[in-house]
mmCIF file of the N, C-alpha and C atoms, coordinates in Angstrom:
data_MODEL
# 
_entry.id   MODEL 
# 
loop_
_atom_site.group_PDB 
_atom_site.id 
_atom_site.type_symbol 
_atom_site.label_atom_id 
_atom_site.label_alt_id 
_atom_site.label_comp_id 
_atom_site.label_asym_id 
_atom_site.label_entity_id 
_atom_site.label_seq_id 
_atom_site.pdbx_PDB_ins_code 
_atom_site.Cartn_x 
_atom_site.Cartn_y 
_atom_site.Cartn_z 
_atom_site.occupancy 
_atom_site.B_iso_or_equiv 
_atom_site.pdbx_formal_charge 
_atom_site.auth_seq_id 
_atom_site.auth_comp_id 
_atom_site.auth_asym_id 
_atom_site.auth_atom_id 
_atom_site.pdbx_PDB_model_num 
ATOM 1   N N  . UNK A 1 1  ? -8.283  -0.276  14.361  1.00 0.00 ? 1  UNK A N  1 
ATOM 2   C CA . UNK A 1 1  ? -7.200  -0.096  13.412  1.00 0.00 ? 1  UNK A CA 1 
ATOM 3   C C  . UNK A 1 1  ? -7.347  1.299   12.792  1.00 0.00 ? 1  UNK A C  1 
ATOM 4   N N  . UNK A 1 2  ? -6.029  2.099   12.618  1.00 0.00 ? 2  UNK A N  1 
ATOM 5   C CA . UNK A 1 2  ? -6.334  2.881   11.715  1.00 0.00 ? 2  UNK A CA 1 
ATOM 6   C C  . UNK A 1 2  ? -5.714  3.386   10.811  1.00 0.00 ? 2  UNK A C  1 
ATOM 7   N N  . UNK A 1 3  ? -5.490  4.094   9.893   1.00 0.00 ? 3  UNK A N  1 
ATOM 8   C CA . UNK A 1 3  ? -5.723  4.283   8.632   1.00 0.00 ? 3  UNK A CA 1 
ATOM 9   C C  . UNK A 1 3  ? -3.814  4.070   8.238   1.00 0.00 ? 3  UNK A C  1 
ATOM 10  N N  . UNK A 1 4  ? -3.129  4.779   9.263   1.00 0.00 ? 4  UNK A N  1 
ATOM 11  C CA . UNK A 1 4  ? -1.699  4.047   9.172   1.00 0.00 ? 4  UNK A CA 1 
ATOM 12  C C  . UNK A 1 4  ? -1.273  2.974   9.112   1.00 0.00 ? 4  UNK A C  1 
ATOM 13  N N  . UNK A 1 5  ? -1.794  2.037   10.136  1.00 0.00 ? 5  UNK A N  1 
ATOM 14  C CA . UNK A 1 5  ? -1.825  0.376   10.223  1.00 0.00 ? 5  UNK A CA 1 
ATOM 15  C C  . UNK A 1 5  ? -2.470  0.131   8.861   1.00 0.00 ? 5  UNK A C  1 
ATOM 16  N N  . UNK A 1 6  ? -3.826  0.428   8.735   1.00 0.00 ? 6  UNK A N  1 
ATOM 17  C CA . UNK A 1 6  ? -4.089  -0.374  7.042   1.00 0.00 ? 6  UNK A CA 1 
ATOM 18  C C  . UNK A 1 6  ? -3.372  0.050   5.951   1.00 0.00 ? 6  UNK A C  1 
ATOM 19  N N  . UNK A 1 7  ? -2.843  1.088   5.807   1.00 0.00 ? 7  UNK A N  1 
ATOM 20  C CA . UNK A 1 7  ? -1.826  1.061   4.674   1.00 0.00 ? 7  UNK A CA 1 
ATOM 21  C C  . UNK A 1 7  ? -1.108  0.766   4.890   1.00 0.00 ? 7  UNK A C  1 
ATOM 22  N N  . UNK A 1 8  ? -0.452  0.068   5.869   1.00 0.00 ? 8  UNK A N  1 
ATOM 23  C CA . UNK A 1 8  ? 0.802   -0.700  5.814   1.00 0.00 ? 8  UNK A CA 1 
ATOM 24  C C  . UNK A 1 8  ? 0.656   -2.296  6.236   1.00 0.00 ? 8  UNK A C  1 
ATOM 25  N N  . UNK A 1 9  ? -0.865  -2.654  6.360   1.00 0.00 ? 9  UNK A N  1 
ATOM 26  C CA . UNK A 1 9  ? -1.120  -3.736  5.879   1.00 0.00 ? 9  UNK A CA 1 
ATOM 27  C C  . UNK A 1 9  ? -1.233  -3.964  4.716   1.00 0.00 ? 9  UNK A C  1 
ATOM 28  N N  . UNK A 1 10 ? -2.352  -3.327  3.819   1.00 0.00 ? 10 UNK A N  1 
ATOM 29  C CA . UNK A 1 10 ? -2.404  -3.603  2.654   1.00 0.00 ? 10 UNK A CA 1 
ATOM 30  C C  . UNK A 1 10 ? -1.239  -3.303  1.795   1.00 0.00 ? 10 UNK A C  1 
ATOM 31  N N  . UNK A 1 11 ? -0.045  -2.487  2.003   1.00 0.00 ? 11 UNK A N  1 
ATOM 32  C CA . UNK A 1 11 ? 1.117   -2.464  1.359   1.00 0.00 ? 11 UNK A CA 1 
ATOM 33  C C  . UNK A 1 11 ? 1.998   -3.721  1.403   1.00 0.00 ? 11 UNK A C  1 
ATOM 34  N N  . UNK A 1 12 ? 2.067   -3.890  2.493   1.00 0.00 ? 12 UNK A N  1 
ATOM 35  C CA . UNK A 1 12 ? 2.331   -5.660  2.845   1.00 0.00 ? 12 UNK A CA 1 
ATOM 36  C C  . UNK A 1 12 ? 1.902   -6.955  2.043   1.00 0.00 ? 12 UNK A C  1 
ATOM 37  N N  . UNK A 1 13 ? 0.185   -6.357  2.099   1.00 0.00 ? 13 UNK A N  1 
ATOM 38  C CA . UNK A 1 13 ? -0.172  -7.923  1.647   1.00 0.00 ? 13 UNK A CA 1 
ATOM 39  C C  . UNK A 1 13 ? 0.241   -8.101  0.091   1.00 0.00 ? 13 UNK A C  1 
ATOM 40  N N  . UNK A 1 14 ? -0.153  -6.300  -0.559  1.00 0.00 ? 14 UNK A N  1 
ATOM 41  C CA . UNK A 1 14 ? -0.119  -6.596  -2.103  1.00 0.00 ? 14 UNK A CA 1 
ATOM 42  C C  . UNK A 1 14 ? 1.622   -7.138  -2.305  1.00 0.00 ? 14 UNK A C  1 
ATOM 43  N N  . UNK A 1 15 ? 2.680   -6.639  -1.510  1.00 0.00 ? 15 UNK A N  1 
ATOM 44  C CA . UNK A 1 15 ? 4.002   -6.743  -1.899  1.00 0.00 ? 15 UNK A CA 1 
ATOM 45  C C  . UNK A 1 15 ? 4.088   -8.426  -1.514  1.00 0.00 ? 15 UNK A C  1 
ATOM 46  N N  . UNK A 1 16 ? 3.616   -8.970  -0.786  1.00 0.00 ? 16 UNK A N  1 
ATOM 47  C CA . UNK A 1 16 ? 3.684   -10.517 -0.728  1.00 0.00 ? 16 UNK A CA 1 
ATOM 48  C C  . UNK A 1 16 ? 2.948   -11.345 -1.722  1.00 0.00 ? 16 UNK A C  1 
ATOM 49  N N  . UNK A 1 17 ? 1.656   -10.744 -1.818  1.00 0.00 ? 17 UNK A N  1 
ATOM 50  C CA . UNK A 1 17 ? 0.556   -11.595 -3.042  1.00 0.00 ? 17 UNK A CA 1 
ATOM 51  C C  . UNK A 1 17 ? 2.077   -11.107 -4.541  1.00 0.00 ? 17 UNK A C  1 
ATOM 52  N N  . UNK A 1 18 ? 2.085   -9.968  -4.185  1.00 0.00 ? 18 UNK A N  1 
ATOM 53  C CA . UNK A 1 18 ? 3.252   -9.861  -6.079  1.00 0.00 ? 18 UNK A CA 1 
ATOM 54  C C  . UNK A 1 18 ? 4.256   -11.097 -6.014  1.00 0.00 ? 18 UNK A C  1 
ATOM 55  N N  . UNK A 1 19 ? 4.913   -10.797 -5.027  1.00 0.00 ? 19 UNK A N  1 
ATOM 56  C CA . UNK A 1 19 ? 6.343   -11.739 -4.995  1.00 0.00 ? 19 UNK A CA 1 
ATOM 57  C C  . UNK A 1 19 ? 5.890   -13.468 -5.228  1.00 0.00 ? 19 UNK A C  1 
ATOM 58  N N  . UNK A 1 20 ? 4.663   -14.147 -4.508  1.00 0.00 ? 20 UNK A N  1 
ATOM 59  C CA . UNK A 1 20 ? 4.607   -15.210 -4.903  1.00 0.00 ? 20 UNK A CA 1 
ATOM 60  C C  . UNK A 1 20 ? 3.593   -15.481 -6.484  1.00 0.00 ? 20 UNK A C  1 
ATOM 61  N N  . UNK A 1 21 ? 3.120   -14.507 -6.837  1.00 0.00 ? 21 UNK A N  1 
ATOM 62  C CA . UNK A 1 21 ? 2.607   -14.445 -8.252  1.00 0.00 ? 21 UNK A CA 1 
ATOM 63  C C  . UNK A 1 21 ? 3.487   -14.542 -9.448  1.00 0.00 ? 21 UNK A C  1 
ATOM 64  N N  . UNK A 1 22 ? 4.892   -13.690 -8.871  1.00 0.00 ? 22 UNK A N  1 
ATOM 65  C CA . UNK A 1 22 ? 6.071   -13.680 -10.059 1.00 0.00 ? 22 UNK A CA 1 
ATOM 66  C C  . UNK A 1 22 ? 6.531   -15.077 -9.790  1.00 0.00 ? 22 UNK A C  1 
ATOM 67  N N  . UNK A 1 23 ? 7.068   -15.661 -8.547  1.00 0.00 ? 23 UNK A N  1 
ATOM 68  C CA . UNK A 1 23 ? 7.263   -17.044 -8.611  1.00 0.00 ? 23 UNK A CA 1 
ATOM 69  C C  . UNK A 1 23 ? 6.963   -18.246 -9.039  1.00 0.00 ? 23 UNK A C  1 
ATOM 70  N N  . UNK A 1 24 ? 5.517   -17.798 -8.932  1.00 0.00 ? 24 UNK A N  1 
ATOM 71  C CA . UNK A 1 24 ? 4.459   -18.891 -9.284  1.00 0.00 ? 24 UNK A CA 1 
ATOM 72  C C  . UNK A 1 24 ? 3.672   -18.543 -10.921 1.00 0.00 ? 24 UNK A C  1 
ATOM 73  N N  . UNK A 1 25 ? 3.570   -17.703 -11.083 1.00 0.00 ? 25 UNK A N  1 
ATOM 74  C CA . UNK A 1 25 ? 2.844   -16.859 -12.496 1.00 0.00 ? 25 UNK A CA 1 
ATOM 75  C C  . UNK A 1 25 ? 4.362   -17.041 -13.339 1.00 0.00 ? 25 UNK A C  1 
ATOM 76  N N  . UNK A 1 26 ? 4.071   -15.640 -13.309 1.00 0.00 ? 26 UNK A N  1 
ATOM 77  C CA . UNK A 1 26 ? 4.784   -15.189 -14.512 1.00 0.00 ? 26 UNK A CA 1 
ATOM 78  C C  . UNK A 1 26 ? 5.857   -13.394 -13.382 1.00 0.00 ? 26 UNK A C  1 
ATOM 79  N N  . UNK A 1 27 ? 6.937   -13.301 -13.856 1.00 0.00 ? 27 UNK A N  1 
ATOM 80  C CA . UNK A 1 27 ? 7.829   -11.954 -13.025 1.00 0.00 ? 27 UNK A CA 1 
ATOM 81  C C  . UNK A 1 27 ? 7.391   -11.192 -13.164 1.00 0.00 ? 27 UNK A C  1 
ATOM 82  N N  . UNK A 1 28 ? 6.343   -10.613 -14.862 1.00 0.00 ? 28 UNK A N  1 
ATOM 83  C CA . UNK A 1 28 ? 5.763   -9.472  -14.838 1.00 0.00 ? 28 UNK A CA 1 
ATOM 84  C C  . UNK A 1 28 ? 5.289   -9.051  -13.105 1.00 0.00 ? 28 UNK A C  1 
ATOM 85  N N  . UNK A 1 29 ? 4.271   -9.901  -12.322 1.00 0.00 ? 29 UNK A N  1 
ATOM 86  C CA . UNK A 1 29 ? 3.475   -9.208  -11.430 1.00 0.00 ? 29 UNK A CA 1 
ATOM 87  C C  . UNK A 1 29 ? 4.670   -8.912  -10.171 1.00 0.00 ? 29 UNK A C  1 
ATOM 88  N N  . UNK A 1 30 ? 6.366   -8.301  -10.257 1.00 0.00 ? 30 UNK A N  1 
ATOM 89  C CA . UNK A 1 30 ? 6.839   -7.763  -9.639  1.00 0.00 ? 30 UNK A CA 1 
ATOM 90  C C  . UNK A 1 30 ? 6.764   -5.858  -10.221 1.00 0.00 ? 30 UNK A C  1 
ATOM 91  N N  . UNK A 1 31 ? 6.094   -5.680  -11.317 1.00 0.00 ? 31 UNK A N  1 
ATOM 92  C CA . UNK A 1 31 ? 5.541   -4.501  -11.520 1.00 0.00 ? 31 UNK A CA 1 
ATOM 93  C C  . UNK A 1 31 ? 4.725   -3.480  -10.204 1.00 0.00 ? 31 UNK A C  1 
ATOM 94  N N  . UNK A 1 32 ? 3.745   -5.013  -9.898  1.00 0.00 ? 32 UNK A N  1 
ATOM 95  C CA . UNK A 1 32 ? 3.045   -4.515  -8.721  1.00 0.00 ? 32 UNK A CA 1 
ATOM 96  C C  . UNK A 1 32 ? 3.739   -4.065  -7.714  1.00 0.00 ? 32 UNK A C  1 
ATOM 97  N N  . UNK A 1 33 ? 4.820   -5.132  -7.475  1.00 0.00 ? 33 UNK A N  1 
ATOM 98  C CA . UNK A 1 33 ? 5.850   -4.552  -6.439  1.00 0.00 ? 33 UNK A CA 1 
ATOM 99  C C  . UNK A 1 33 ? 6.873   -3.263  -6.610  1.00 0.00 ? 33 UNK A C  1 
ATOM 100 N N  . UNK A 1 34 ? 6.842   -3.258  -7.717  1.00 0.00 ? 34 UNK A N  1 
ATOM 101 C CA . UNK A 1 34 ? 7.273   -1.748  -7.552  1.00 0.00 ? 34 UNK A CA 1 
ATOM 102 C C  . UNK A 1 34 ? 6.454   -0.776  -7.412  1.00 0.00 ? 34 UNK A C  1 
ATOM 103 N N  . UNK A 1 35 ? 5.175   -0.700  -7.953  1.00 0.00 ? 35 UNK A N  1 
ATOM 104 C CA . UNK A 1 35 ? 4.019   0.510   -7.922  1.00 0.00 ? 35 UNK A CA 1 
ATOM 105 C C  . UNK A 1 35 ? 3.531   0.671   -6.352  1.00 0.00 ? 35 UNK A C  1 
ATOM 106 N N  . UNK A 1 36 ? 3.820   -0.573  -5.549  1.00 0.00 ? 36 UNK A N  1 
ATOM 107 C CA . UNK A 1 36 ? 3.665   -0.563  -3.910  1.00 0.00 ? 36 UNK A CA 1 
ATOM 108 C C  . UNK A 1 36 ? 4.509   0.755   -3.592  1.00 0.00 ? 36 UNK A C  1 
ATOM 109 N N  . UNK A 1 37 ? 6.249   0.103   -3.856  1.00 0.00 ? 37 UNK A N  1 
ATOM 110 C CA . UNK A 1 37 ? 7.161   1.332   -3.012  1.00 0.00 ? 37 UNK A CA 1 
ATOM 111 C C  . UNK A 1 37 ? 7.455   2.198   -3.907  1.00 0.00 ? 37 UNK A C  1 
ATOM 112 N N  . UNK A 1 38 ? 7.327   2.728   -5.228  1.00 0.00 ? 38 UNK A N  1 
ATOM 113 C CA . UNK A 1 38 ? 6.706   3.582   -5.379  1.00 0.00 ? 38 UNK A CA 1 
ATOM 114 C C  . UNK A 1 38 ? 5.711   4.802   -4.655  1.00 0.00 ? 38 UNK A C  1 
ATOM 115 N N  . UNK A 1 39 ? 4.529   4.462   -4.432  1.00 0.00 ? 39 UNK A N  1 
ATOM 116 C CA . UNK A 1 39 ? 3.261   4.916   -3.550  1.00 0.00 ? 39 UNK A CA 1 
ATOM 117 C C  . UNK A 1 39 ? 3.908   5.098   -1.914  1.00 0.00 ? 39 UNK A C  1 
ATOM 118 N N  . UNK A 1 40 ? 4.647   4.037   -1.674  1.00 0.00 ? 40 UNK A N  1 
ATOM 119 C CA . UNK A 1 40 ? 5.594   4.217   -0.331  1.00 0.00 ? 40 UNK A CA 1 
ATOM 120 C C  . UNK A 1 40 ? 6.239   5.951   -0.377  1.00 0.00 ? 40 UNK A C  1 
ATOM 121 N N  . UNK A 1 41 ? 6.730   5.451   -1.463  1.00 0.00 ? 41 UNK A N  1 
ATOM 122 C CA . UNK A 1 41 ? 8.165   6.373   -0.805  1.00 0.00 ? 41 UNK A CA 1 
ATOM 123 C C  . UNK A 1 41 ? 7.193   8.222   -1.018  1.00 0.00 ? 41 UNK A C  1 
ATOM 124 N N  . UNK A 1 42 ? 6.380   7.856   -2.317  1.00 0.00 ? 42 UNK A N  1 
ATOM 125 C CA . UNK A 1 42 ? 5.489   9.119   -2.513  1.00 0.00 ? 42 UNK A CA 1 
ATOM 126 C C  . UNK A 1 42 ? 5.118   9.465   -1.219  1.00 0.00 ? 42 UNK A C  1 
ATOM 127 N N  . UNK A 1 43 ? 4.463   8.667   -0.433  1.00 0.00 ? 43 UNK A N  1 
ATOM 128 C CA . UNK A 1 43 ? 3.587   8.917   0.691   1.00 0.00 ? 43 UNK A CA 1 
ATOM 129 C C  . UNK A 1 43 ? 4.356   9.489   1.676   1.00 0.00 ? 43 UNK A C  1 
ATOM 130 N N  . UNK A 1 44 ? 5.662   8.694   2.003   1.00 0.00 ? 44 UNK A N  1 
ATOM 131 C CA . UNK A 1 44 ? 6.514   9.065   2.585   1.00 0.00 ? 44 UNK A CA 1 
ATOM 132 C C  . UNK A 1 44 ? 7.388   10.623  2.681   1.00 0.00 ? 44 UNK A C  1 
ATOM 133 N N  . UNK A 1 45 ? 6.731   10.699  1.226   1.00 0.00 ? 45 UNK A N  1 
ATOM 134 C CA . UNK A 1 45 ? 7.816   12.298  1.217   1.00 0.00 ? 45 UNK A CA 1 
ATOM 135 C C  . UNK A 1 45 ? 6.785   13.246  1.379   1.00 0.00 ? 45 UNK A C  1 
ATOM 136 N N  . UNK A 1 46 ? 5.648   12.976  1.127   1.00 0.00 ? 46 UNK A N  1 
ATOM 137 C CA . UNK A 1 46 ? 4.330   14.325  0.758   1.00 0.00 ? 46 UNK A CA 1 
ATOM 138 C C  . UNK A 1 46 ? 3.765   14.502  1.435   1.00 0.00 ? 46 UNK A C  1 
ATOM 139 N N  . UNK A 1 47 ? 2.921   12.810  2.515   1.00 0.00 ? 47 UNK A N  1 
ATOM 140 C CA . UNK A 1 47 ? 1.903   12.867  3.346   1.00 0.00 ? 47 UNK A CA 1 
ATOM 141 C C  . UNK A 1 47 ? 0.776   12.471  2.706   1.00 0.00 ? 47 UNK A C  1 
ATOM 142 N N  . UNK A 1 48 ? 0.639   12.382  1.737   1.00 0.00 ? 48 UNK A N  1 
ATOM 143 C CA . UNK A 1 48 ? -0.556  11.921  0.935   1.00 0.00 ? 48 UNK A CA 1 
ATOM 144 C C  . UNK A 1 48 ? -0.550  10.867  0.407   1.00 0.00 ? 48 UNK A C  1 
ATOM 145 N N  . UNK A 1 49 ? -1.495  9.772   0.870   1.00 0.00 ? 49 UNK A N  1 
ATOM 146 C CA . UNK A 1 49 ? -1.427  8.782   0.469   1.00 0.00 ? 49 UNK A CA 1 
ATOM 147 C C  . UNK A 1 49 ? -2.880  8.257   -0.705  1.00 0.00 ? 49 UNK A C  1 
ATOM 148 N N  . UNK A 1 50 ? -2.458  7.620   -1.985  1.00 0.00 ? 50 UNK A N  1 
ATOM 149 C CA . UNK A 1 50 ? -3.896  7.394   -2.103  1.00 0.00 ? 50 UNK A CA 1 
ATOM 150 C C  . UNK A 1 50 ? -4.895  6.245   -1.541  1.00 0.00 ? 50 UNK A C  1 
ATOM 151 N N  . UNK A 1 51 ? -3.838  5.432   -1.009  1.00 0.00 ? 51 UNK A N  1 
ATOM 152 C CA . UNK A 1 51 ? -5.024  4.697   -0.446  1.00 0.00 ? 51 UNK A CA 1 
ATOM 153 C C  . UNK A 1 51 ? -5.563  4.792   0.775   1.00 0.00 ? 51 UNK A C  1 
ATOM 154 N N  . UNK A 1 52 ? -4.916  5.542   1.453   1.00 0.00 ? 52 UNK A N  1 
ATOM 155 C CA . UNK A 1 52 ? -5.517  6.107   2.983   1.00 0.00 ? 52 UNK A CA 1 
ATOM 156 C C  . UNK A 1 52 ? -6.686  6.882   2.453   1.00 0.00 ? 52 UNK A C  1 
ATOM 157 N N  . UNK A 1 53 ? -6.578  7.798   1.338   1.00 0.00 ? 53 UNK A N  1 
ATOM 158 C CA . UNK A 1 53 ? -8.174  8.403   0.919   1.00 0.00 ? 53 UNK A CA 1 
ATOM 159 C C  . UNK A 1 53 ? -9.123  7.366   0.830   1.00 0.00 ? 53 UNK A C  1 
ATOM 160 N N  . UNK A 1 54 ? -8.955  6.347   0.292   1.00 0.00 ? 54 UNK A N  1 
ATOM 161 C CA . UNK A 1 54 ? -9.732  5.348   0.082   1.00 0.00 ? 54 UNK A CA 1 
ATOM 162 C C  . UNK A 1 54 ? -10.290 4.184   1.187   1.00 0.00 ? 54 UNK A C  1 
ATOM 163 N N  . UNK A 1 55 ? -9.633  4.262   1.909   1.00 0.00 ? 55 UNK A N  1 
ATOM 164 C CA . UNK A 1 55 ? -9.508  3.200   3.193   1.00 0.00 ? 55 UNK A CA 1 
ATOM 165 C C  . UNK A 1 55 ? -10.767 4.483   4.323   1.00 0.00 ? 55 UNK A C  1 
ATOM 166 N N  . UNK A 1 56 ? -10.207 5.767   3.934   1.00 0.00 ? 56 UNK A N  1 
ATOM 167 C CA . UNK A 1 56 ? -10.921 6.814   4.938   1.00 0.00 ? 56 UNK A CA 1 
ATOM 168 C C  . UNK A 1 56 ? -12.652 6.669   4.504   1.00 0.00 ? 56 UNK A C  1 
ATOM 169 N N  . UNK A 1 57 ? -12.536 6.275   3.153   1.00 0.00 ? 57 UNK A N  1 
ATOM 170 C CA . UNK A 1 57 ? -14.038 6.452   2.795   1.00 0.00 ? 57 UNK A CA 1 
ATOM 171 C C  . UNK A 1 57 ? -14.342 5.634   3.069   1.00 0.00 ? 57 UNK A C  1 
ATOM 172 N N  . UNK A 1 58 ? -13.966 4.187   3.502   1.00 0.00 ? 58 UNK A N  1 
ATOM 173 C CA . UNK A 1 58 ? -14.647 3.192   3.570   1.00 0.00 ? 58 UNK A CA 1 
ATOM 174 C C  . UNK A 1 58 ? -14.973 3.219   5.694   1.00 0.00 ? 58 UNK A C  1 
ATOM 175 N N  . UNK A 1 59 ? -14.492 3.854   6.223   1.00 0.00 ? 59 UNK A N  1 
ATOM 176 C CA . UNK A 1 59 ? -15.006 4.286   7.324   1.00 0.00 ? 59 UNK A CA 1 
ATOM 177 C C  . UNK A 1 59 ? -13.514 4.341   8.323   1.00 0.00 ? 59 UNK A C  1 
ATOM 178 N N  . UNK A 1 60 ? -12.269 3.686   7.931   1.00 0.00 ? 60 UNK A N  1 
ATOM 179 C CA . UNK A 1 60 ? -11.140 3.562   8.892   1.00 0.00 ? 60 UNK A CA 1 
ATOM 180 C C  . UNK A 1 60 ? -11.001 5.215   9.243   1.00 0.00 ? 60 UNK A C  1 
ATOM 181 N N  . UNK A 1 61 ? -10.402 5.038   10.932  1.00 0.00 ? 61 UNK A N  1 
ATOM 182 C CA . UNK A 1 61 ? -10.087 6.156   11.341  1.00 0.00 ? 61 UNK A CA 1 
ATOM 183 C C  . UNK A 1 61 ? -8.888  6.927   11.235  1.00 0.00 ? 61 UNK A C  1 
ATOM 184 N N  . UNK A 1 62 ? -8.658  7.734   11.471  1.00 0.00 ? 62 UNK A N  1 
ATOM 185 C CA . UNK A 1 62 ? -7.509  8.794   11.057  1.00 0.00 ? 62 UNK A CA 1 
ATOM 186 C C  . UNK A 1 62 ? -6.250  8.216   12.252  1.00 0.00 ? 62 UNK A C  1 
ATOM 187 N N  . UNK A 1 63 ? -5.193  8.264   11.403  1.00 0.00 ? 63 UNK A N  1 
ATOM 188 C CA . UNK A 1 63 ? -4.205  8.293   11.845  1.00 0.00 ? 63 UNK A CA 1 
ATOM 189 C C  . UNK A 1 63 ? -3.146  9.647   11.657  1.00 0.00 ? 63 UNK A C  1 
ATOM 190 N N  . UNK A 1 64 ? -2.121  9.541   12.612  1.00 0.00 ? 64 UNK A N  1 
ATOM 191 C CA . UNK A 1 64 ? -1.187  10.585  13.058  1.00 0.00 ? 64 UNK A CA 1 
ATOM 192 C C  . UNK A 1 64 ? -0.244  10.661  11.611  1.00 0.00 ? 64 UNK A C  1 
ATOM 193 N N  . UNK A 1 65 ? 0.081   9.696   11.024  1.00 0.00 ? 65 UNK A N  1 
ATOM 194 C CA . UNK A 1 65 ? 1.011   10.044  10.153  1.00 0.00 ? 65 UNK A CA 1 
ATOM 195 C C  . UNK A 1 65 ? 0.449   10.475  8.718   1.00 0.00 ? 65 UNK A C  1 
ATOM 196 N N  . UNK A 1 66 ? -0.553  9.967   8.402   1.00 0.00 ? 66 UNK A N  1 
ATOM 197 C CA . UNK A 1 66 ? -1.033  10.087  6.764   1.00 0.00 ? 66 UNK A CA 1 
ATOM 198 C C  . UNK A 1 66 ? -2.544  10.696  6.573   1.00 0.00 ? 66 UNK A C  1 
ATOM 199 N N  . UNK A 1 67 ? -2.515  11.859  5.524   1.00 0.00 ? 67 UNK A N  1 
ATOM 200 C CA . UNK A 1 67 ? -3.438  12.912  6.114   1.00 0.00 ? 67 UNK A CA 1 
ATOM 201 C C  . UNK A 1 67 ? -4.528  12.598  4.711   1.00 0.00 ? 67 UNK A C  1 
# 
């Protein structure tokens, strides 16, 4: 796997864990879901992602799209 695929897993999982937390919790945790595409669309326009820095330190390999 690399570092493209996991940020768009873990963008995935947190935007699914939010949506059934507001359902089930309380709506506040659709906050989370916005701070996801938020970070999306950032990443999307700049190339910089912060959690690909973070995913890189933990050993995932480099991908073509996010530097």
């Amino acid at each position: 796997m690399n570092i493209d695929r996991a940020v768009m897993l873990l963008a995935g999982t947190l935007v699914l864990v939010s949506v059934v937390l507001a359902v089930t919790v309380s709506t506040r945790w659709l906050v989370l879901t916005a701070f996801v595409g938020a970070n999306l669309l950032q990443a999307s326009l700049t190339g910089f992602c912060p959690a690909a820095s973070v995913l890189r330190r933990f050993g995932v390999a480099s991908g073509c799209a996010l530097r």
